[in-house]
N, C-alpha and C positions, 0 to 999 in steps of 0.2 A: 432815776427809775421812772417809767413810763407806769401812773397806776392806773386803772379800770375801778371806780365806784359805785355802787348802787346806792342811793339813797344821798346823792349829791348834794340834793337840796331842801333835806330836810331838815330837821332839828339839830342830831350828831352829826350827819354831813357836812352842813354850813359850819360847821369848825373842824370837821375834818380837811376838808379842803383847804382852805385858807394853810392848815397847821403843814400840810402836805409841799405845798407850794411855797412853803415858809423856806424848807427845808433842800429846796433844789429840786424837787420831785418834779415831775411833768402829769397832770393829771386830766383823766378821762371821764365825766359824771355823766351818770343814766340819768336823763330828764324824761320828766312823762308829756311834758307841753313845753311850746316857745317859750312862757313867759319862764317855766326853766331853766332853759337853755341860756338865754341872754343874760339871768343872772348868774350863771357859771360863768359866763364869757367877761360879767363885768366883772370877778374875782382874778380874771387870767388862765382860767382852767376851760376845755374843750370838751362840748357836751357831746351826747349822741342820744338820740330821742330815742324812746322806747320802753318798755314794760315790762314787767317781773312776768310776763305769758309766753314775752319773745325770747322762748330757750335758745331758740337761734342766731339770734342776734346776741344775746349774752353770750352764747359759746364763742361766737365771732370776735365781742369786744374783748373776755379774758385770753384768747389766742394771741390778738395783734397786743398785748399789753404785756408789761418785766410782772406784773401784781395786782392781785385783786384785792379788795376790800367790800363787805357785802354790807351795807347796814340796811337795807331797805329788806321792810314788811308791810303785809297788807295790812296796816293798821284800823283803815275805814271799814274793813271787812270785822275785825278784832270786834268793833266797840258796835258795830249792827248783831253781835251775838253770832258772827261766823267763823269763832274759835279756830274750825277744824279744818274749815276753806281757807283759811289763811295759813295754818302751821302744811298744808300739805305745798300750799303753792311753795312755799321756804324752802320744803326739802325737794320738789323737784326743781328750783334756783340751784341749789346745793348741788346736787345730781351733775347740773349742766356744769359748772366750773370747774364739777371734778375730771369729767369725762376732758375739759377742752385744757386743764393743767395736766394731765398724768404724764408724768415721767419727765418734766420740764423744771424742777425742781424751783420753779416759780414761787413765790409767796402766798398762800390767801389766808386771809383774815377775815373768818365768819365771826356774827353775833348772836350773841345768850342773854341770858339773865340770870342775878343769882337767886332769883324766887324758886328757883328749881329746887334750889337745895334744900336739907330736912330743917323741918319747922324748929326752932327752942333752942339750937345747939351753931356755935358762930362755924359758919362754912367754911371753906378752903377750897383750894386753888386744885386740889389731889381728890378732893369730893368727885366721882365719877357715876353718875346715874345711869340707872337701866329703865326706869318704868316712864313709859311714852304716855303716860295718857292724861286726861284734864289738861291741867294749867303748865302739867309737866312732858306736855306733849313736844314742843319745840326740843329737847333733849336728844330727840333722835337725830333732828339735820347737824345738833352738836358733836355730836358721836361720830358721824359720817365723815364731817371736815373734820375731825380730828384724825379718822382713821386712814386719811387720806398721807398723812406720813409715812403711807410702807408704798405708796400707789408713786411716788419722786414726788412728791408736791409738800412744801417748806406750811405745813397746814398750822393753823392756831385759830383759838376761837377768845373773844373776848366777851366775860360777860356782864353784863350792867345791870346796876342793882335797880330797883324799883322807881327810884328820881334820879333822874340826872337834869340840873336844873342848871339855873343862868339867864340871861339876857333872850337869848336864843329859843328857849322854851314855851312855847305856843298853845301847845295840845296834849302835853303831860299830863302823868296822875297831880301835879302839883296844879297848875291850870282848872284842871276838872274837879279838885277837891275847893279849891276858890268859888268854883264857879252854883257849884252844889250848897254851899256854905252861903253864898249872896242868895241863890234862890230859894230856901228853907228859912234862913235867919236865922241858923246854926251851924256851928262848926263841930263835926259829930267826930266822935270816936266810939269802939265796942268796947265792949266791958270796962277792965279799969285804963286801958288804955296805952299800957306796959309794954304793949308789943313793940318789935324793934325792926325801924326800917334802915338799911344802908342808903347811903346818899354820895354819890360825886356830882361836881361841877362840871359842864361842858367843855369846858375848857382840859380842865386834866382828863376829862376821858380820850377828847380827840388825839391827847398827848400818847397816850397808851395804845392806841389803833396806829398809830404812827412809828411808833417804836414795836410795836410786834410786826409789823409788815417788814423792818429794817434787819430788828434781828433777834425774836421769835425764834428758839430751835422748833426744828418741826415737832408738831404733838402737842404742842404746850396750850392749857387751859390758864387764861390772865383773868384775874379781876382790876376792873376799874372802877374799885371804891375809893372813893376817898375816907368817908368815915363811916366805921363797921356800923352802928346803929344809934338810930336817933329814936327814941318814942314816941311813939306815934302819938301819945296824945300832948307831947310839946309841939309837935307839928300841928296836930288842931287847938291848941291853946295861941301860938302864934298866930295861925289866920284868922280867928276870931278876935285878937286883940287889935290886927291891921283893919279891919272890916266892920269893927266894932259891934260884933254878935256873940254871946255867947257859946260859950266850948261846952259839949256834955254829951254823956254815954247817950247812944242811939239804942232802944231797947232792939235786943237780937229780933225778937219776930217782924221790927220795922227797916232794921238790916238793906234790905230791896229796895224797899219803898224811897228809903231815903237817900243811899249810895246808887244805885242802878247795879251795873255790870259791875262796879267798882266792888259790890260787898261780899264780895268772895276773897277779893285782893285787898282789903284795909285791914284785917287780922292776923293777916303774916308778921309771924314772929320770923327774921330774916337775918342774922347779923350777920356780916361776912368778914373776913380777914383778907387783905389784899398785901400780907405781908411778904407771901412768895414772890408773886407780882413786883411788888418795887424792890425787890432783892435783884430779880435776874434780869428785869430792864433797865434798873436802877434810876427807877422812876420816883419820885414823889408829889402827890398835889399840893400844891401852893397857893388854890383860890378858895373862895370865902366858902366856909360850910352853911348847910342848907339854912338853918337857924337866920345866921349871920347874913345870908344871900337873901332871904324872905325880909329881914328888917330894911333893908334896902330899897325896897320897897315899888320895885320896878314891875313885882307879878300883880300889885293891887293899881295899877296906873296905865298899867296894857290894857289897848281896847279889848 
């Protein structure tokens, strides 16, 4: 299968590619510069320069392609506080794929998150949101590719819980919670700390984008967790014990001060089940959990 990528060469791209090309695929990645381009080309995979703006050139690349795969978002936009400039550019990306798949009964494979889902209570695959707005705004480009099932197009959305960590991980909340942690000379968490974040490895997610592009009934909502929830404040007790700073409650009203953009998102209580998921792809992950990935000790060694 000839695929069409967006986000070739980003975090989950750079193993989706490779995982794609593992598998006999022939794959196409959207690079935004040469120095993208050439390292798609040193993978084996064929770029095409261009940008989540060029609806027309994406309509072009999901036309001449057997499948699309979407991971690419404005994420520099996300973390300058332009939430709502980033989630609109997603849904008209989404828009364009749909118009240039309809009736082609093609594949595509959009991306989520499962932060979307209700706080306290472990989520599911059948969890299906209405309300667009805040954090929970990206729901709607979900909705769309999903609805895109009745439109001929083989639509699935995959969604990714809050880390997805590894070797490959750069610019993560895991990354940024390091990085916040060296600059404070704290590894902070709220309240008691109990909250619950899901976690897969790059590795098993790429695996899951791979196999919903293959064979995905159309409609289907996947998680790519590996493990439903980890607490959050063993995650701030691990990088304070790598870093060697102390882990402790950040009082709510310093909340900003001390997370940035982040302290809206470090209180999510988030568990998820991805037990549908590895039922009907008959998937399971097999690499190290987050804990397990952090002792490793490759996020405190990265320049």
């Amino acid at each position: 299968m000839r695929v069409f990528v967006t986000g070739a060469t980003g975090h989950i791209g750079s193993a989706v590619v490779p995982e794609l090309l593992s598998a006999g695929h022939e794959v196409v990645g959207l690079a935004r510069s040469e120095a993208g381009a050439t390292a798609l080309k040193a993978l084996g995979a064929e770029a095409r320069l261009g940008d989540l703006d060029d609806l027309n050139g994406l309509r072009e690349a999901a036309t001449a392609a057997d499948g699309v795969i979407h991971l690419a978002f404005k994420h520099d936009a996300m973390r300058a506080g332009n939430y709502a400039a980033a989630v609109e550019a997603d849904r008209a990306v989404v828009r364009a794929f749909g118009e240039a798949l309809a009736g082609t009964g093609k594949p595509f494979v959009g991306t989520a998150g499962t932060a979307m889902l209700a706080s306290g209570r472990t989520g599911t695959e059948t969890d299906v949101l209405t309300d667009g707005q805040g954090l929970h705004a990206r729901v709607v480009a979900e909705n769309t590719a999903i609805q895109y099932a009745e439109r001929g197009i083989r639509s699935s959305v995959v969604r990714l819980p809050p880390v997805v960590h590894g070797t490959l991980d750069r610019e993560g909340f895991v990354p940024m919670l390091i990085a916040i942690a060296r600059a404070t000379g704290v590894s902070g968490y709220l309240g008691d700390g109990t909250n619950r974040w899901p976690a897969a490895h790059t590795l098993d997610a790429a695996h899951v984008y791979r196999l919903a592009l293959e064979q995905a009934p159309a409609g289907s909502r996947l998680h790519a967790v590996g493990e439903e929830g980890i607490q959050f404040r063993l995650i701030a007790e691990t990088i304070g014990h790598h870093l060697g700073v102390p882990a402790a409650a950040i009082p709510s009203g310093q909340a900003e001060s001390h997370f940035g953009f982040l302290a809206s998102i470090v209180p999510l209580d988030n568990p998820t089940s991805s037990a549908y998921t590895q039922k009907l792809l008959d998937w399971k992950p097999t690499h190290p959990g987050l804990i397990a990935d952090l002792d490793l000790g490759h996020y405190f060694t990265a320049a």
